[in-house]
C-alpha positions as CSV (number, residue, x, y, z in Angstrom):
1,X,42.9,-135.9,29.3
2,X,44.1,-133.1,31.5
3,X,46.4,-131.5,28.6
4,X,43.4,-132.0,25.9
5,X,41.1,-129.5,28.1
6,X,43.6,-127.4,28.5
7,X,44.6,-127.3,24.2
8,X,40.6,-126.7,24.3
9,X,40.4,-124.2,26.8
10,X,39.7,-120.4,25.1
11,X,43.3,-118.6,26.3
12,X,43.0,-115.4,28.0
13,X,43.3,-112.9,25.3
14,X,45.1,-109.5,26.1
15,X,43.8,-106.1,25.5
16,X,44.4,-104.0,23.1
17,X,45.8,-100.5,24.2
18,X,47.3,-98.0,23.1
19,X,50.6,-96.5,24.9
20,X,50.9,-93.1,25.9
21,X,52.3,-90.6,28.6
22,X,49.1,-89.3,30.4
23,X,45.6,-90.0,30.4
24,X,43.3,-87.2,32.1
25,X,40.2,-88.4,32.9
26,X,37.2,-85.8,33.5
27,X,33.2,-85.3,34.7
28,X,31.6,-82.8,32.9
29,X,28.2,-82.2,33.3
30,X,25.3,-79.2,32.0
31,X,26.7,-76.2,31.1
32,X,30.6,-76.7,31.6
33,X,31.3,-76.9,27.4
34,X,32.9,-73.2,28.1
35,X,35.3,-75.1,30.7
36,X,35.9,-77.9,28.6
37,X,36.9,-75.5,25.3
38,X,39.9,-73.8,27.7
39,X,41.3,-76.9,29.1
40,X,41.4,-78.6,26.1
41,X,42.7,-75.9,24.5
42,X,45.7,-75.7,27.7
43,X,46.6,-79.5,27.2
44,X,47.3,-78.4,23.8
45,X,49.4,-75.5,24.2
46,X,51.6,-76.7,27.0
47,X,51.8,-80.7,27.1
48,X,55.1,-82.1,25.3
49,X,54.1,-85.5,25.8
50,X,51.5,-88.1,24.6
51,X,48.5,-87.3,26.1
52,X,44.8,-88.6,26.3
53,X,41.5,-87.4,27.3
54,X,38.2,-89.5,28.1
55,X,35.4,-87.4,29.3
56,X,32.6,-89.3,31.2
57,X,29.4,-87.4,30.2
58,X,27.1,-87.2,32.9
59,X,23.6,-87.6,30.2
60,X,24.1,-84.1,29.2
61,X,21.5,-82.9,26.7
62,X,22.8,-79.3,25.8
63,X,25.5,-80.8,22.8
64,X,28.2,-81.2,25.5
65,X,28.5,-85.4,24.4
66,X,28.4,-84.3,20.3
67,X,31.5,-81.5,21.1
68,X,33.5,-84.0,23.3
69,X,33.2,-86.3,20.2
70,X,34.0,-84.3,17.9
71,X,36.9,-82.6,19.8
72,X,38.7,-86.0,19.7
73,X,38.3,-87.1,23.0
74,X,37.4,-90.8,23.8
75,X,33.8,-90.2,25.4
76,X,31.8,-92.5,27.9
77,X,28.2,-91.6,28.7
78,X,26.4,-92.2,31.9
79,X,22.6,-93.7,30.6
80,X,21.0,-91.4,33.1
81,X,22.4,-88.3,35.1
82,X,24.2,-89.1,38.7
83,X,24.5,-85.9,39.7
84,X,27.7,-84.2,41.9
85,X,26.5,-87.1,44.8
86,X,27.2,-89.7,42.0
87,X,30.5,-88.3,41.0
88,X,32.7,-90.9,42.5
89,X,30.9,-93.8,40.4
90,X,31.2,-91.6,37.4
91,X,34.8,-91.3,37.9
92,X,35.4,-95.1,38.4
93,X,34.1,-95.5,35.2
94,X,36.3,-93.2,33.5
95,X,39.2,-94.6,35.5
96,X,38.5,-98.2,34.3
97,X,38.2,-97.1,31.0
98,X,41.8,-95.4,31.0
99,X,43.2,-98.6,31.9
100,X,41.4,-100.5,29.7
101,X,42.2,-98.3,26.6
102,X,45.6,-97.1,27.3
103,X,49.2,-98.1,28.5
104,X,50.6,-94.8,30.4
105,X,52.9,-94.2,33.2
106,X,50.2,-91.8,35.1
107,X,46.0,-90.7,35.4
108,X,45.2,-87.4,36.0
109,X,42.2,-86.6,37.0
110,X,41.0,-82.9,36.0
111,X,38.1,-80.9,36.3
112,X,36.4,-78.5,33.3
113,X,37.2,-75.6,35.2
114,X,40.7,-76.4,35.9
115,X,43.5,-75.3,33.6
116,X,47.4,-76.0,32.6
117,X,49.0,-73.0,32.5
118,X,52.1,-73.9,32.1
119,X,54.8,-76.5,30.7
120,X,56.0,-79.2,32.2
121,X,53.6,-81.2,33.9
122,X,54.6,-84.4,32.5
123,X,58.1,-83.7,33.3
124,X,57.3,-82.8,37.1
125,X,55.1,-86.3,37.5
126,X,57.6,-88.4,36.5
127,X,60.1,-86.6,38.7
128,X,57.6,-86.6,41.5
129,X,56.4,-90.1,41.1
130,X,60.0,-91.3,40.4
131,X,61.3,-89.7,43.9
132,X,58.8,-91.3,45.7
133,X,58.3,-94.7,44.9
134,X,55.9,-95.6,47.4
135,X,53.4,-92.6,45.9
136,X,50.2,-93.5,44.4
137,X,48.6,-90.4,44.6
138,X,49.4,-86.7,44.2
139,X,48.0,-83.0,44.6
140,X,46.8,-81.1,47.0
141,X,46.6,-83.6,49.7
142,X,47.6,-82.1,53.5
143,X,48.8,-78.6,52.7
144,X,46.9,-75.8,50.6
145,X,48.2,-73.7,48.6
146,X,48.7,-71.1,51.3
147,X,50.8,-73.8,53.5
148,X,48.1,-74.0,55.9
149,X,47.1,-77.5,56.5
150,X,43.7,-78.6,55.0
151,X,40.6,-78.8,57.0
152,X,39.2,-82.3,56.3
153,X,36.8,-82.7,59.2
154,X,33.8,-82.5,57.1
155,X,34.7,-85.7,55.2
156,X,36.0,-87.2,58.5
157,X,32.7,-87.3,60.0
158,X,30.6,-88.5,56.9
159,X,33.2,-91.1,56.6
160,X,32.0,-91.8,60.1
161,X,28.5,-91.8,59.5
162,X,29.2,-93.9,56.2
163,X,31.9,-96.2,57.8
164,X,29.6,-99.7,56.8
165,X,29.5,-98.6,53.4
166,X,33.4,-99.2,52.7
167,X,33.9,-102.6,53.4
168,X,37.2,-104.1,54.0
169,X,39.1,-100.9,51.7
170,X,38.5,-99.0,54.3
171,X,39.9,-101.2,56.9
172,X,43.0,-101.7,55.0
173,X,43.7,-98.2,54.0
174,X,43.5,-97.4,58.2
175,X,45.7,-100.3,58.6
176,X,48.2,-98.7,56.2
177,X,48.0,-95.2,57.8
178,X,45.3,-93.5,56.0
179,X,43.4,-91.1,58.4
180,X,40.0,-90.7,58.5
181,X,38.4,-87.8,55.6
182,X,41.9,-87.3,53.9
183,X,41.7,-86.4,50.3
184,X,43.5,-84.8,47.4
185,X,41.8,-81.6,46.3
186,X,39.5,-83.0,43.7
187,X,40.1,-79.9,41.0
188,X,43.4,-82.0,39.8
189,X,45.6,-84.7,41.1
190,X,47.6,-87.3,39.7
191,X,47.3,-91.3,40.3
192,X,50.6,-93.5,39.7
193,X,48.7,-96.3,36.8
194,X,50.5,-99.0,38.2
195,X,48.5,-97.8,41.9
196,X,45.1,-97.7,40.1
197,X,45.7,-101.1,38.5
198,X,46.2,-102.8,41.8
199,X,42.6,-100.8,42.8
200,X,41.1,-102.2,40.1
201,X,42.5,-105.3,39.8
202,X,41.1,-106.1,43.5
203,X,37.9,-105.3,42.3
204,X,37.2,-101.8,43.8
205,X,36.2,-99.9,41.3
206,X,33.4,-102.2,41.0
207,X,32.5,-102.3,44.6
208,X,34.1,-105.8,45.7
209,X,34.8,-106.5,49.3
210,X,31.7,-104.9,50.3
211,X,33.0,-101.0,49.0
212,X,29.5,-99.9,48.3
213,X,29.8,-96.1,48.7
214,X,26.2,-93.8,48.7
215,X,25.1,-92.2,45.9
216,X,22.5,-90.6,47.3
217,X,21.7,-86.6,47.9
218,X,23.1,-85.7,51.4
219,X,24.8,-89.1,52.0
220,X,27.9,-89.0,49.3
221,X,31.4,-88.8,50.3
222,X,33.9,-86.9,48.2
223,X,35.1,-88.5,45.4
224,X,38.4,-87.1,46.1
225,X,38.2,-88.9,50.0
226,X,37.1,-92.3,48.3
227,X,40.4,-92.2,46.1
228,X,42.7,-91.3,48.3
229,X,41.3,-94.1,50.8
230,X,41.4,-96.4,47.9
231,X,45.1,-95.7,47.5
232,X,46.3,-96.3,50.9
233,X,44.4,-99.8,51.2
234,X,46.5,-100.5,47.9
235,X,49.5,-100.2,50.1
236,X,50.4,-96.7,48.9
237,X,50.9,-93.4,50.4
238,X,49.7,-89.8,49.1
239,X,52.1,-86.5,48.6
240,X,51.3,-83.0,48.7
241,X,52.5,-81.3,45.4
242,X,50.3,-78.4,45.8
243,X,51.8,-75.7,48.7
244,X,53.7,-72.7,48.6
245,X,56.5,-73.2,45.7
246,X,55.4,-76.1,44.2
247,X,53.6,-76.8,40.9
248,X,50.0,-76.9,41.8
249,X,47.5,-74.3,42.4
250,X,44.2,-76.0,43.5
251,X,41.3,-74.2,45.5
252,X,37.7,-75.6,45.7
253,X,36.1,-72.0,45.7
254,X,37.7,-70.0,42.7
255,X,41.5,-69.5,42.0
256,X,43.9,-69.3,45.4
257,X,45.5,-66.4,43.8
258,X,45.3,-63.4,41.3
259,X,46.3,-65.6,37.9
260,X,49.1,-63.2,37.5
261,X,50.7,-64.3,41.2
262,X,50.5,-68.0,39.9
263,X,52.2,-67.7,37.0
264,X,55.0,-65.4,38.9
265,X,55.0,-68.7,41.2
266,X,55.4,-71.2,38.3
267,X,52.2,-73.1,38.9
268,X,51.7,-75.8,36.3
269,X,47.7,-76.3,37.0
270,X,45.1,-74.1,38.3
271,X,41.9,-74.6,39.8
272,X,38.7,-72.8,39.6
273,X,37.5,-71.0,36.7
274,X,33.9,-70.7,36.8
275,X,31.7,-69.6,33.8
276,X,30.1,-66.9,34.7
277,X,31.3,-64.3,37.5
278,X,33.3,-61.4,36.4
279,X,36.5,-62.7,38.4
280,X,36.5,-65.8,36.5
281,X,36.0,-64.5,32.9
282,X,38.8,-62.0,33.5
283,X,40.6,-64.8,34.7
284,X,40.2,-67.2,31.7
285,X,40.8,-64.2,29.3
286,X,44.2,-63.9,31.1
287,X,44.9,-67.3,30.3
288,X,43.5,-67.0,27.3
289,X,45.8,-63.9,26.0
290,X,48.9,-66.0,27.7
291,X,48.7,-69.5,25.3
292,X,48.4,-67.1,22.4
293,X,51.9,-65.4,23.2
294,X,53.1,-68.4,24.4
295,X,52.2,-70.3,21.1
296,X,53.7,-67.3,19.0
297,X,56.7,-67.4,20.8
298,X,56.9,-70.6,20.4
299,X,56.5,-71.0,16.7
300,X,59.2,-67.7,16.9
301,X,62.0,-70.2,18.5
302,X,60.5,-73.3,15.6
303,X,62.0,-71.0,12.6
């Protein structure tokens, strides 16, 4: 009787996925389309690899959701707008829709006004990743770019204030040597898939174990906190790839450096390039003027 309910039984049927080498996952909101056009426009001129992009659209209503679309990007759209204190939810839906659609060794998560601006990104994770097998997230983590350690006190004490909102993640990510408020710099960092499957599969992402993180003005941790957390109670550890001589070249307030200095230091990704202050225009027309030589000389070597 036993083996006739289990011929009868429906068999857990697989996903279908598609493989590739990197999956970025990014937020965009109102008003970022400008961003959007440049980065996608970067991943194109400098990634040697096979790379995807969902976008989570935040309910925009200026055309940003019709452009992602049409740009080729696989697009998920919030039904109403979460705001920059719903970010973290908006991201776990874009992270547990890159697992669910594709097969890749690594998900980056990026911001619109970050930027490649340089080769070799792929080729730097998988040496990064492979060095440190014990990784499951990296970026700018303990060190800035400037080699002075981060100041992370802010997030500390909202994580205090917020403690009963984390459930048991949070108790296992202290248990495995997570410290209170630590966080990648959320303008870009990279998450080992095989990490963010083990978040997932324990149900995180959708707020099992009593991980029920504030969405709410005033109340919201960063996104970049909650991540990082979320990897140490999955029994891994971050790395800083984002200090003095190494590939990243993350600030939360505009670019660390004048965009000439970063490319003279070999950055890989920068971050941020707003939309409308003179710095930043200058900035992305810098960029801008670099991925056209780049691309010429690159066709130059093709002939």
């Amino acid at each position: 009787m036993k083996s006739l309910f289990q011929r009868l039984a429906r068999p857990v049927m697989p996903r279908a996925r598609q493989r590739c080498d990197l999956v970025f996952v990014m937020a965009i909101s109102e008003g970022e389309w400008v961003g959007v056009e440049d980065l996608l426009d970067s991943l194109h001129t400098y990634l040697d690899c096979r790379w995807r992009l969902i976008a989570v659209d935040d309910a925009t209503t200026d055309d940003t959701y019709e452009k992602l679309l049409d740009a080729g990007c696989w697009v998920v759209r919030n039904p109403e707008k979460l705001y920059l204190w719903g970010l973290d939810l908006t991201l776990r839906r874009g992270f547990r829709e890159a697992l669910r659609l594709f097969d890749s060794s690594f998900v980056v998560k990026i911001d619109p006004d970050a930027l490649v601006i340089g080769p070799g990104l792929y080729r730097v994770l998988q040496d990064t990743f492979t060095a440190h097998p014990r990784v499951g997230i990296a970026g700018t983590y303990r060190i800035d770019w400037n080699g002075e350690r981060r100041d992370l006190s802010y997030w500390r004490d909202r994580m205090k204030q917020r403690r009963k909102d984390l459930g048991k993640p949070l108790e296992r990510a202290l248990a495995n040597g997570y410290i209170l408020g630590e966080g990648v710099q959320g303008g870009c960092y990279a998450l080992r898939s095989t990490c963010l499957e083990r978040i997932d599969s324990a149900g995180w992402l959708e707020g099992a174990e009593g991980y029920r993180p504030r969405h709410i003005k005033g109340q919201q941790i960063g996104e970049d906190s909650l991540i990082t957390m979320l990897v140490h109670a999955a029994g891994y550890e971050g790395l800083d790839i984002g200090g003095p001589g190494q590939p990243f070249g993350i600030w939360d307030v505009g670019l660390p450096m004048p965009p000439e200095d970063l490319i003279r230091q070999n950055r890989i990704v920068t971050h941020a390039l707003k939309y409308h202050d003179d710095a930043s225009l200058a900035a992305r027309a810098y960029f801008l003027l670099r991925r056209q030589l780049d691309r010429d000389t690159t066709i130059k070597h093709q002939e």
